[in-house]
N, C-alpha and C positions, 0 to 999 in steps of 0.2 A: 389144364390148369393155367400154363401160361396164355392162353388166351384170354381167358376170365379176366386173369390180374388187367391185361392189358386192356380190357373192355372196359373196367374199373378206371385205370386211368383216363381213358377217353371220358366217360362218363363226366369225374372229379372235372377234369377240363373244363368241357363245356359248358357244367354247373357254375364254375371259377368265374370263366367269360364273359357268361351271360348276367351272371348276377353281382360281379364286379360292375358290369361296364352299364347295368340300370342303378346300380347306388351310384355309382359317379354322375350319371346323367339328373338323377332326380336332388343330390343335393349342392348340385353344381360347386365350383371352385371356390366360394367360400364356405365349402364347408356347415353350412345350414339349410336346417328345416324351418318352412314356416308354417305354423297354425290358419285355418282359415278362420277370419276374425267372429267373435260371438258379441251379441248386445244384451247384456245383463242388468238387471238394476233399472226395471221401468219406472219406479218411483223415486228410484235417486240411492238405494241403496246402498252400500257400502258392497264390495267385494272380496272376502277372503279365500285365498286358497288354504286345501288340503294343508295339514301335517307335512306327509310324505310325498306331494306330488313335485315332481321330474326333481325325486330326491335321489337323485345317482350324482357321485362324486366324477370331476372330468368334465362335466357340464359347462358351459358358458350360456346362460339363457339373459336372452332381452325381452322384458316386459314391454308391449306397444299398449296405448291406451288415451283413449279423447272421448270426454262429453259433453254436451253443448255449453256451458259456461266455465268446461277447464275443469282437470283431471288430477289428482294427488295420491302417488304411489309409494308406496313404505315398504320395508323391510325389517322383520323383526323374530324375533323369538317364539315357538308355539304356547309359551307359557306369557309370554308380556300379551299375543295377539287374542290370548282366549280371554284374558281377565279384561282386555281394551273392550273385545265389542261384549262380554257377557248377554244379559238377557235383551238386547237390544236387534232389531231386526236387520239380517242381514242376510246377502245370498254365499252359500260356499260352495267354491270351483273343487268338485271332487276330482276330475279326472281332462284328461286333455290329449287328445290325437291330431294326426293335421289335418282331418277332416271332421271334427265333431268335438263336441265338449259337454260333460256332465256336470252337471249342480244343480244344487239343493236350497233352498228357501228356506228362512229359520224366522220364526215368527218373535215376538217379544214387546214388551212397553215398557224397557227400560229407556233412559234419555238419551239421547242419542251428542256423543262427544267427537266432532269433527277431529279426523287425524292432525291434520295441522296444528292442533293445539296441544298435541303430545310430544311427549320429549325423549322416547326413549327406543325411534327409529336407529335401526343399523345403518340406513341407507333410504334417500328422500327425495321427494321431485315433486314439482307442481308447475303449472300453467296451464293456460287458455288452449294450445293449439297441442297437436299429438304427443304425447308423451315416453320416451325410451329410459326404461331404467337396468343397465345389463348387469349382470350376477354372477358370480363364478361359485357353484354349487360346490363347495370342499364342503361346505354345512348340510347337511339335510335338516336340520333344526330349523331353519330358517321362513317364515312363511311370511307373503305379500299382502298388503292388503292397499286396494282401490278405491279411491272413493270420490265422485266426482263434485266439484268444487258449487256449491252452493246450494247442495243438495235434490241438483234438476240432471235426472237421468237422461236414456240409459248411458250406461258406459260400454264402448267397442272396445275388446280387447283380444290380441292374438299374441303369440308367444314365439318365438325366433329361438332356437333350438342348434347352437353352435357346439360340435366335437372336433378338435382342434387335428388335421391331418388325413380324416377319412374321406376327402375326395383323392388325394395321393394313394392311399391305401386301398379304396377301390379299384382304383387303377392298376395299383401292383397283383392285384388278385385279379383283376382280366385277363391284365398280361402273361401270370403265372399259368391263370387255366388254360389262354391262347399256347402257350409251350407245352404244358402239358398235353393238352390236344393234337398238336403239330407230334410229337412224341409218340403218343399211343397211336394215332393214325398210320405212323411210320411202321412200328413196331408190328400193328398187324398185318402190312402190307411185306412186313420181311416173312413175316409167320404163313402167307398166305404164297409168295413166290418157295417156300422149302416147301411147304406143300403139294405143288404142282412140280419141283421136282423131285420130289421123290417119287412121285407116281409115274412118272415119266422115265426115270430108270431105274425100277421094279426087275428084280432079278426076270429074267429071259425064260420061256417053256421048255421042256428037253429037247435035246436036238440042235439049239439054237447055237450061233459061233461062241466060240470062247473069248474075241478077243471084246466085243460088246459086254461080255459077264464080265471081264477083268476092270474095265474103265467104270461098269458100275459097282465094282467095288473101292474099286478106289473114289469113289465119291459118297463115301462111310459120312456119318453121321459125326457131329463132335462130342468127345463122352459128356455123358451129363453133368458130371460137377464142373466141365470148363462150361458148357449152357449157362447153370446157374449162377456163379461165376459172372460170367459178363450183363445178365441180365439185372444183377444187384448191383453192377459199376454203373450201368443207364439210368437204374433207379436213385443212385445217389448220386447221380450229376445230375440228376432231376432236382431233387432236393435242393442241392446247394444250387445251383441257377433260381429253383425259386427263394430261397434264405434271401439271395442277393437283390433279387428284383424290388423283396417287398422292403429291404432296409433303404435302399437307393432309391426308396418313394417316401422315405422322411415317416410312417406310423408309428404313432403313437396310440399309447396305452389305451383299452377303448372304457368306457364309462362300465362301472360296475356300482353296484345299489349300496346305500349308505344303508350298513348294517347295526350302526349306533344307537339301540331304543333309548338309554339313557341320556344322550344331548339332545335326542327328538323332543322329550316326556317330560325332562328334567333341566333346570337352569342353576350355574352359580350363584346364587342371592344377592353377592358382590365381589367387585374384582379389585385390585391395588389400584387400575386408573378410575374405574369408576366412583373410586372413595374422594379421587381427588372431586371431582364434580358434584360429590355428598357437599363435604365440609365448606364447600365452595356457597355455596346454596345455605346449608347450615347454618356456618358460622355469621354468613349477613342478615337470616332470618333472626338469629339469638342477639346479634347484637345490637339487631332492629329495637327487640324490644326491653335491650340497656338503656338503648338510648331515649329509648319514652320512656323508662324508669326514672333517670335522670330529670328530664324535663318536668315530667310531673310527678311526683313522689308520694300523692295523695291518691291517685289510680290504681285499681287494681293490672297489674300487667297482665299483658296477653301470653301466658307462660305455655300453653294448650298448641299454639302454631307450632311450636318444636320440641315440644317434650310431654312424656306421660312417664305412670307408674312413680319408681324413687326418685326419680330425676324431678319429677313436676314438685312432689311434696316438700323433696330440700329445699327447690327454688322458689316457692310458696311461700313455706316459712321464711327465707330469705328475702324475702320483697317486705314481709310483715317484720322483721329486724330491722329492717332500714327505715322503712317508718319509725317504727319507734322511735330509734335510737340519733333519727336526724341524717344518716350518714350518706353518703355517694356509693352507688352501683358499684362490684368489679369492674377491671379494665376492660375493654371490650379486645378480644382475642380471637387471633385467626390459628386455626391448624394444616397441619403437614402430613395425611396418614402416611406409618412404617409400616405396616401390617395389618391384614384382614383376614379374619377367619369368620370363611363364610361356609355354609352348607350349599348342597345342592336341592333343590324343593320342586314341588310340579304345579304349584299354585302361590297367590296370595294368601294372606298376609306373608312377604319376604323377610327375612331379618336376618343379620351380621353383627358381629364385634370386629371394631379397628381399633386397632389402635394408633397413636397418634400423637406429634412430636407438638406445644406449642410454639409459636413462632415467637422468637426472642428466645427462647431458654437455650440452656446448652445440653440438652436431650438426654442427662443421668437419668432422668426420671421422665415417661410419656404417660396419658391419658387412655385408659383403655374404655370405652362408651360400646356400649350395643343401641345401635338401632333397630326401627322396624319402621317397614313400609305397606300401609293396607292397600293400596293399590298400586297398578301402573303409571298412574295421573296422580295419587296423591306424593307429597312431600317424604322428605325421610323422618323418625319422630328418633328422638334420645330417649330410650328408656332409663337406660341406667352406667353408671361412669365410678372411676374409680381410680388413683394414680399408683402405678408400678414401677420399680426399676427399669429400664430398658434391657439393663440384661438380662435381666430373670424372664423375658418373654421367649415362648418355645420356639417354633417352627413352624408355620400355617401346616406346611405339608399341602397335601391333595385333597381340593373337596370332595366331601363324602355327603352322601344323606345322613338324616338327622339321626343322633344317636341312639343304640338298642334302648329297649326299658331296661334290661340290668346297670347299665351307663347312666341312666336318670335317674334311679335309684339312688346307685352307688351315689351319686351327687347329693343328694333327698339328705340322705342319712348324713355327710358329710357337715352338709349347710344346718342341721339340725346338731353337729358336732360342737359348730362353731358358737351356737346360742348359747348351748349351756354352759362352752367355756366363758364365752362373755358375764353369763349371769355369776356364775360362783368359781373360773378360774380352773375349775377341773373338768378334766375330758382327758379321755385320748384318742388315736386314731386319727391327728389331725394337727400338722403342722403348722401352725400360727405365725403370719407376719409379724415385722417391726410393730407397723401400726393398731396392728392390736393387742401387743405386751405394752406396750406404753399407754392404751386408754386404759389397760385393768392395772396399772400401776397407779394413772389417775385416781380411780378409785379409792385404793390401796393410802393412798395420802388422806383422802376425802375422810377417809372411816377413824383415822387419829388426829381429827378437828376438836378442840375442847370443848366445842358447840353442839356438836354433836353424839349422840347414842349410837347411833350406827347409821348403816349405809346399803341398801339393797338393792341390787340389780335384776330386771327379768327380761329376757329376752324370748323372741320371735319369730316364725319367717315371717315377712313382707311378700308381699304380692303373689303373683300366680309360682307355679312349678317354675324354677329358670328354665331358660333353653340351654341345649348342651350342643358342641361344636367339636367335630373332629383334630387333631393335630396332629404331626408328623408323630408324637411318642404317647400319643396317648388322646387324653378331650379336656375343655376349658369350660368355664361357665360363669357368669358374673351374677351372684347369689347376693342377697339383701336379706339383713336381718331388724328389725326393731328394738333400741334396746330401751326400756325406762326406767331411769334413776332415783330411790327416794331417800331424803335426806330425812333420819328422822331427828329431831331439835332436844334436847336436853330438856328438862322441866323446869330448871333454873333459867331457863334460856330463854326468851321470845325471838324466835326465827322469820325471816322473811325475805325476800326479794326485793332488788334494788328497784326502782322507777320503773325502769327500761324496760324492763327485766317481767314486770307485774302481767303486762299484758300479754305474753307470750308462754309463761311457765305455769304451774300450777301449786299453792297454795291450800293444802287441806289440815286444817289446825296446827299441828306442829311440827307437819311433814313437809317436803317441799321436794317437788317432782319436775322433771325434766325430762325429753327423749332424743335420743341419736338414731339416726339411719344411717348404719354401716354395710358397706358394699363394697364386696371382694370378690378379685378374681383368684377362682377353683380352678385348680390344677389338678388331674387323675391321671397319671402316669402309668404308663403300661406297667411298668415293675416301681414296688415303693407306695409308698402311704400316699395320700391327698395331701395339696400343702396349697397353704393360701399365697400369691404370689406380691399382695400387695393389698392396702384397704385402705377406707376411705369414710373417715365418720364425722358425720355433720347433722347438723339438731334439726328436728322436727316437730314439730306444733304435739303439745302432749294434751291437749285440750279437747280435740278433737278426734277421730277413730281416721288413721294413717289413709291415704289418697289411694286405690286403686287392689281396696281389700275386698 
């Protein structure tokens, strides 16, 4: 048995030696592997890599890459890189050894949008002569895409493949097996001299002197538990001699595979900085087109560059009020995002709620707006906005994927709570803002006018299903309702609308009609009723059938 072990040992050794001292040799002292280069992209193609490829965390990889009129490398998101090239033709690098590389061709006629003109790299590079873009794999999310500058292939590409430590750490494993070999070598060479003496003084035939039997007795054997005994003190000074080698060769931790499908598959929609870079872009595009409201007042503005859904139709009818009425634009306003509550999604269309301090106030009260983005490349759009307390906003908490159907529901039914309180005052199940006990107060005045016989409200949803957003105690959701008002006129009375007022309301014999689009943010509490945390009612053209039904 003990020779076994120690043959083992030799064994381990040699293995240690020999394939310590070829990993140190082949990825020499700095620590890299290099790819042999491939030429991809004979017509100028774009190059994308795999999802998952050299997705192991630990990783330090350099992209190398040049085509004959210059090279632009990107880094980006598997969700921003699929929606970038969609159905457009490009080749994808599936696979990559230092001797070979696999990919795949992907056919399409959609238009083909140069990376360069994208804005939503993690990391970028361009020129004429080679190009090095190095990466430190903590992401496996992460994928590359190449694509040579003017659309005249192919492109050369090879990959440099840096683990920080493992030429020391080869080393320390040569050396350990070199010891451990020096060891067992030794061990059976003791194994092998007891051997030959023992054979050598083998008790004597009868007859033989007594004083030759006496000296090979006293050259007895050691009992066996002091054997095993020392043979398990060798082995552990085996051990710790190698413990020591391999820490006094500096390795580190080695690269293990990025086990994360969810950041591979899946992307934050929006983060706190990237909101800054929203509103930044935003608010110069909205107040682009204040500013040609201003200017020309007789134009229809371009209200579509930054807004759909409630957002468009308040600001519609708001362009058609100013007409009217002669008057100057809002001020033009920059914002501050406090908070974003965004989902996690695996595609386009992306969309988030921020909210958002404006600049000048003193932030009692922020701006809570949902955006949507239908592309990589397109702009972000406002759908729908509303002002809150700043206290009263929850927690983002962790994003999550987009809410169960019971959670969208539960909201359905909520936002369907809120209409009918609007229309007649009663409901329950549903905690109502400031802002909305003071417009059914409005009312509430309107209906003891001496002018009037009564006063009837009906309300709405507006536009599609909301989107619903996870929060640290619960989910959020910015829900619209339509609500239209009739005035009906006494018969005594002849009723009607001021000037201003004619082109924009509605006049049907002695009724007189008007509409608000009110938008609140829904709050669904893990424990506790729904309660609206703040809302926001502004008129809307009643002449027409509401923008984005």
């Amino acid at each position: 048995m003990r020779r076994l072990l120690t043959s083992l040992v030799v064994l381990v050794g040699l293995l240690g030696l020999l394939g310590g001292a070829a990993v140190a040799a082949y990825v020499g002292s700095d620590d890299t592997v290099v790819s042999t280069p491939a030429t991809l992209g004979d017509e100028g193609q774009p190059v994308v890599t795999a999802p998952g490829l050299l997705g192991w965390d630990g990783l330090r990889i350099t992209l190398r890459a040049e085509a004959p009129d210059g090279v632009f490398i990107g880094t980006a998101h598997p969700v921003d890189i699929e929606d970038f090239v969609g159905d457009t033709q490009h080749v994808v690098l599936e696979s990559v050894t230092p001797g070979s590389t696999t990919t795949r061709e992907v056919d399409g006629d959609g238009e083909q949008v140069h990376p360069e003109q994208a804005g939503f790299w993690e990391l970028r590079q361009r020129g004429r002569d080679r190009q090095e873009l190095a990466l430190d794999r903590h992401d496996a999310g992460l994928q590359w895409v190449i694509a040579p500058l003017g659309g005249v292939g192919p492109t050369t590409i090879s990959f440099a493949v840096t683990v920080a430590g493992v030429w020391r750490a080869a080393l320390a494993v040569a050396a350990v097996g070199a010891l451990l070999l020096v060891l067992g070598v030794e061990l059976l060479l003791r194994l092998g001299r007891r051997r030959v003496a023992g054979r050598r003084h083998a008790p004597s035939p009868p007859g033989a002197a007594s004083a030759p039997k006496r000296r090979a007795e006293g050259r007895r054997k050691a009992p066996r538990g002091r054997r095993q005994a020392g043979t398990r003190r060798t082995a552990a000074r085996a051990a710790t001699a190698a413990v020591v080698v391999v820490a006094l060769a500096g390795c580190e931790a080695l690269p293990v595979r990025h086990q994360s499908e969810l950041t591979a598959s899946t992307k934050i929609a929006l983060t706190l900085e990237q909101a800054t870079d929203l509103y930044a872009s935003w608010d110069r595009r909205h107040n682009a087109v204040l500013r040609a409201l201003a200017r020309h007042p007789r134009r229809t503005p371009d209200w579509e560059q930054v807004e759909r859904g409630a957002a468009l139709a308040a600001d519609a009818f708001g362009a058609d009020y100013l007409r009217a009425t002669s008057r100057r634009p809002p001020q033009q306003v920059t914002h501050t995002p406090v908070a974003v509550y965004a989902p996690r999604l695996d595609s386009y269309p992306m969309w988030a709620v921020v909210a958002a301090r404006p600049d000048g106030t003193d932030g009692r009260q922020v701006v809570v707006q949902q955006f949507r983005r239908y592309s990589v490349t397109a702009p972000w759009l406002l759908e729908a906005s509303t002002l809150v307390p700043a206290r009263s906003l929850p927690d983002p908490g962790k994003a999550a994927r987009p809410a169960e159907r019971e959670v969208r529901a539960a909201v359905l039914s909520a936002r369907e709570t809120w209409a009918a309180w609007l229309a007649d005052g009663r409901g329950s199940g549903l905690d109502v803002d400031a802002a909305s006990t003071e417009w059914r107060g409005h009312l509430t005045e309107l209906s003891e006018s001496p002018v009037l016989s009564s006063v009837e409200a009906a309300a709405e949803a507006f536009g599609p299903d909301p989107e619903v957003v996870a929060t640290a105690d619960g989910h959020l959701a910015l829900v619209s309702v339509r609500v239209e008002t009739s005035l009906h006129g006494k018969k005594a009375f002849r009723v009607g609308w001021s000037p201003q007022w004619r082109a924009l309301r509605v006049v049907d014999g002695s009724t007189l009609r008007y509409a608000h689009l009110a938008t609140g943010l829904l709050h669904l509490p893990e424990q506790g009723r729904p309660r609206l945390l703040g809302a926001t009612f502004r008129e809307v053209s009643a002449q027409r059938p509401p923008a984005g039904r």
